[in-house]
KEVEX-728589 format. One record per atom (N, C-alpha, C): residue in three letters; x negated, y negated, z. Coordinates in steps of 0.1 Angstrom, whole numbers, padded with zeros to 4 digits. Each point is the difference from the previous one (the first is absolute). Example, Ala and Ser with C-alpha at 12.3 -4.5 7.8 and 13.67 -1.06 7.14 Angstrom:
BEGIN
R   residuo       x       y       z
R       ALA   -0132    0057    0078
R       ALA    0009   -0012    0000
R       ALA   -0009   -0012    0000
R       SER    0004   -0011   -0007
R       SER   -0009   -0011    0000
R       SER    0008   -0011    0008
***
This chain:
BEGIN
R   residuo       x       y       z
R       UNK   -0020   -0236    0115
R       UNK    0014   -0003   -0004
R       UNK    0009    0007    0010
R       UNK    0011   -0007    0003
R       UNK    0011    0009    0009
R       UNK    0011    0007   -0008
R       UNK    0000    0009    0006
R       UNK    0011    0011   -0002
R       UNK    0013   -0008   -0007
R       UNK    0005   -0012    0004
R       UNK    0010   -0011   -0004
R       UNK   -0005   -0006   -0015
R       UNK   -0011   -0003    0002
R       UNK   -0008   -0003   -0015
R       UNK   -0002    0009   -0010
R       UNK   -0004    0010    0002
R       UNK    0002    0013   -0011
R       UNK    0013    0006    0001
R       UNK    0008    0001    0006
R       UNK    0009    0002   -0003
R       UNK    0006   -0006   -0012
R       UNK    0002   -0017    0002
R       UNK    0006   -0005   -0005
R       UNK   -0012    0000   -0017
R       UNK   -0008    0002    0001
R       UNK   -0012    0001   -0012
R       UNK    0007    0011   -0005
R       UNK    0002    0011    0002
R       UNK    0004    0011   -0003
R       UNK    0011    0000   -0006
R       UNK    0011   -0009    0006
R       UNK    0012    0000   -0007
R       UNK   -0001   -0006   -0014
R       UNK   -0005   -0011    0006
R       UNK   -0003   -0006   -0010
R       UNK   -0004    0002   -0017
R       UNK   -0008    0013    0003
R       UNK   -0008    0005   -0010
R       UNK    0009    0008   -0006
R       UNK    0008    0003    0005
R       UNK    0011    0012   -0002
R       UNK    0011   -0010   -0011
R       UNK    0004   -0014    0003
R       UNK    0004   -0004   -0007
R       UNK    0019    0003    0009
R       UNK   -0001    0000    0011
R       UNK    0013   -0001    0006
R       UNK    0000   -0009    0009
R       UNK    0013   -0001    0006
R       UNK    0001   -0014    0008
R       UNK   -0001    0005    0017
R       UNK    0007   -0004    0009
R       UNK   -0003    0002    0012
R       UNK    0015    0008    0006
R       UNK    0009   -0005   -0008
R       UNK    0013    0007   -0001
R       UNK    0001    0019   -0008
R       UNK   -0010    0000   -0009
R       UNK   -0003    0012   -0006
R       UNK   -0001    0007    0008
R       UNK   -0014   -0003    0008
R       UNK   -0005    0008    0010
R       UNK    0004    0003    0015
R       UNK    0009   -0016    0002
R       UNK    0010    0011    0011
R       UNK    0009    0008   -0003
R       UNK    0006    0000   -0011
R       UNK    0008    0010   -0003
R       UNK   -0006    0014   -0002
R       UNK   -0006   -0001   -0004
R       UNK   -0012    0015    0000
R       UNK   -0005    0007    0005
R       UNK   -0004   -0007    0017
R       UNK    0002    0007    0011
R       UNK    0007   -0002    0007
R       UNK    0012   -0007   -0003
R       UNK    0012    0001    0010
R       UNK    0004   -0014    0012
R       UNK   -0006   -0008   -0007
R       UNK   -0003   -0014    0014
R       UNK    0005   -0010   -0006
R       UNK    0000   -0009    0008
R       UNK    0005   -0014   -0010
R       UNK   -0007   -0005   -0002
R       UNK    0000   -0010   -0009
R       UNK   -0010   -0011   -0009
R       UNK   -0010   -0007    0011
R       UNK    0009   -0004    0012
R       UNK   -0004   -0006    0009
R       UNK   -0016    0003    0006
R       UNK    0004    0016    0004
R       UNK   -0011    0008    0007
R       UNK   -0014   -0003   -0013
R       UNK    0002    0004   -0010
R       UNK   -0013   -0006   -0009
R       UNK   -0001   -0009   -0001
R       UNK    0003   -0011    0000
R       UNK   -0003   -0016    0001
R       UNK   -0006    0000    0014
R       UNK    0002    0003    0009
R       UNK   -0003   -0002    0013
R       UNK   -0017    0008    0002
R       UNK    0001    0013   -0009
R       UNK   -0014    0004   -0003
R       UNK   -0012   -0011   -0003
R       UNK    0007    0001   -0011
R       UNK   -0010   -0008   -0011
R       UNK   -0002   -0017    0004
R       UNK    0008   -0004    0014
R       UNK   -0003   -0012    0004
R       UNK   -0007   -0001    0013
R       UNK    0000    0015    0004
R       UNK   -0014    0004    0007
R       UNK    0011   -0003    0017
R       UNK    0010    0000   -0002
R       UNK    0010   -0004    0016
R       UNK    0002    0013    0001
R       UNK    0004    0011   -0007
R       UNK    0000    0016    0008
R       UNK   -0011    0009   -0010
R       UNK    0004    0012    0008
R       UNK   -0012    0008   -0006
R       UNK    0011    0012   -0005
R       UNK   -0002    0005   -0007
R       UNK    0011    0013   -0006
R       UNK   -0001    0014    0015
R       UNK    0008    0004    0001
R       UNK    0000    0009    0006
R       UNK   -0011    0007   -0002
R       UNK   -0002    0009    0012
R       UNK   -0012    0014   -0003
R       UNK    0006    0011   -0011
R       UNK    0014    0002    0005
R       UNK    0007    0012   -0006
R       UNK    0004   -0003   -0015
R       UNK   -0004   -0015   -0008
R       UNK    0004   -0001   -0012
R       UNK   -0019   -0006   -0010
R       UNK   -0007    0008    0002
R       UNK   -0011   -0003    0002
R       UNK   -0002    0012   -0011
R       UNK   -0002    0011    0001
R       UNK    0003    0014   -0007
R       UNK    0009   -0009   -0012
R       UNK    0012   -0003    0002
R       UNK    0008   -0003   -0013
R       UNK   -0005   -0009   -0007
R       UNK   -0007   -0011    0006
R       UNK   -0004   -0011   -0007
R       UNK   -0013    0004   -0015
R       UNK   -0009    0012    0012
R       UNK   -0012    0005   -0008
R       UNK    0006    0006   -0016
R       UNK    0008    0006    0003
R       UNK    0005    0009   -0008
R       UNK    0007   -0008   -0017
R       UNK    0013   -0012    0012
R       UNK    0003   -0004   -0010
R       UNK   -0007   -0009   -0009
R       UNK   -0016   -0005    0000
R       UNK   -0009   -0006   -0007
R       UNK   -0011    0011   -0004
R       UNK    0003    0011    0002
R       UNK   -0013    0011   -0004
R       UNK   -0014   -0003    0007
R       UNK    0001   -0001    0011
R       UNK   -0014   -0007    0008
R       UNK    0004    0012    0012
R       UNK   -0013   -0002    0009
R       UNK    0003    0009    0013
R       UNK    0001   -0012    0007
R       UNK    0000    0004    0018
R       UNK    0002   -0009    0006
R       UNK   -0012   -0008    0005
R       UNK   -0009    0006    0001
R       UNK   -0013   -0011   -0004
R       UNK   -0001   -0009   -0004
R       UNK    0005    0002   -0017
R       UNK   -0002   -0009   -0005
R       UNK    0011   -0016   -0001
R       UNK    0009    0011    0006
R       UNK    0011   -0013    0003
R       UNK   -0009   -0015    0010
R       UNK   -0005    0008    0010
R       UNK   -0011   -0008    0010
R       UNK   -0010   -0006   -0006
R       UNK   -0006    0007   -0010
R       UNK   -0016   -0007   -0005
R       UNK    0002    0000   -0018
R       UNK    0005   -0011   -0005
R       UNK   -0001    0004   -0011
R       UNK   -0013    0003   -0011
R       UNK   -0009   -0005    0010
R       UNK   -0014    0002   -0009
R       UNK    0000    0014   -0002
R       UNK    0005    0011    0011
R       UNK    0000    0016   -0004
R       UNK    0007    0006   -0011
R       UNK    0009   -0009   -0006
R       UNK    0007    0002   -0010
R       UNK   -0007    0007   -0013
R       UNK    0001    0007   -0003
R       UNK   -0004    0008   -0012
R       UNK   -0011    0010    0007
R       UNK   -0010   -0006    0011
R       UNK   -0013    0007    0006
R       UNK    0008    0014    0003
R       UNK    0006    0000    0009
R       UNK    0008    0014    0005
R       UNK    0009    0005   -0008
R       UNK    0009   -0003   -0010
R       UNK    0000    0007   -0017
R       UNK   -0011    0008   -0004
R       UNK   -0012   -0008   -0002
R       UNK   -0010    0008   -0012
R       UNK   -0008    0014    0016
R       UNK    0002   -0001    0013
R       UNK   -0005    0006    0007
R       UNK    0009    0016    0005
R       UNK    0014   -0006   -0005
R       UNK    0010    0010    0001
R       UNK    0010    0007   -0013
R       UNK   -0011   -0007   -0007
R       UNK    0004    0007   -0016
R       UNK    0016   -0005   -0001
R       UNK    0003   -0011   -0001
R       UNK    0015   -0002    0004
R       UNK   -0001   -0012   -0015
R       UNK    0012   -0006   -0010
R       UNK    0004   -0007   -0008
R       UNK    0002   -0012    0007
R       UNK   -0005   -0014   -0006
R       UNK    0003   -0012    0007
R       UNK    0014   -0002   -0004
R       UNK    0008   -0008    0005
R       UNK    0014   -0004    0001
R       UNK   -0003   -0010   -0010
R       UNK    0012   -0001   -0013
R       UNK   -0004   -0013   -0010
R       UNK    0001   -0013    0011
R       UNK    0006    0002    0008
R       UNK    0003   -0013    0008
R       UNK   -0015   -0004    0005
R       UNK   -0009    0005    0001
R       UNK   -0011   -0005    0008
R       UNK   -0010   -0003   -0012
R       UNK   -0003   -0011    0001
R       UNK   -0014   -0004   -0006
R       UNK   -0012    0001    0001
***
């Protein structure tokens, strides 16, 4: 899955729109649509924020199958947003 694809899974899960989430880290609606339609890729430098704002590291932003794996390895709480 791409980084555009879980992203947008992620939002999803969260139960907000695409406007939430650019407001959240500061961007416009646009720049997430353009993610999640796989035409840009999010900055390096909002990569950290992204992890954060879903409770995932940045790994798992990349592979979501590591989702929960590196949780139960770093003694860390899964984010309700992640399934």
């Amino acid at each position: 899955m791409s980084i555009g694809k879980n992203i947008k899974r992620l939002r999803q899960n969260k139960n907000i729109t695409q406007e939430q989430l650019a407001q959240a880290l500061h961007l416009s609606n646009q720049a997430v649509s353009k993610w999640e339609k796989e035409t840009a890729l999010p900055d390096i430098s909002l990569l950290p924020l992204l992890a954060d704002y879903f409770g995932i590291t940045i790994d798992e932003l990349f592979d979501p199958d590591l989702q929960g794996t590196l949780c139960q390895v770093h003694g860390r709480q899964r984010h309700p947003a992640i399934r």
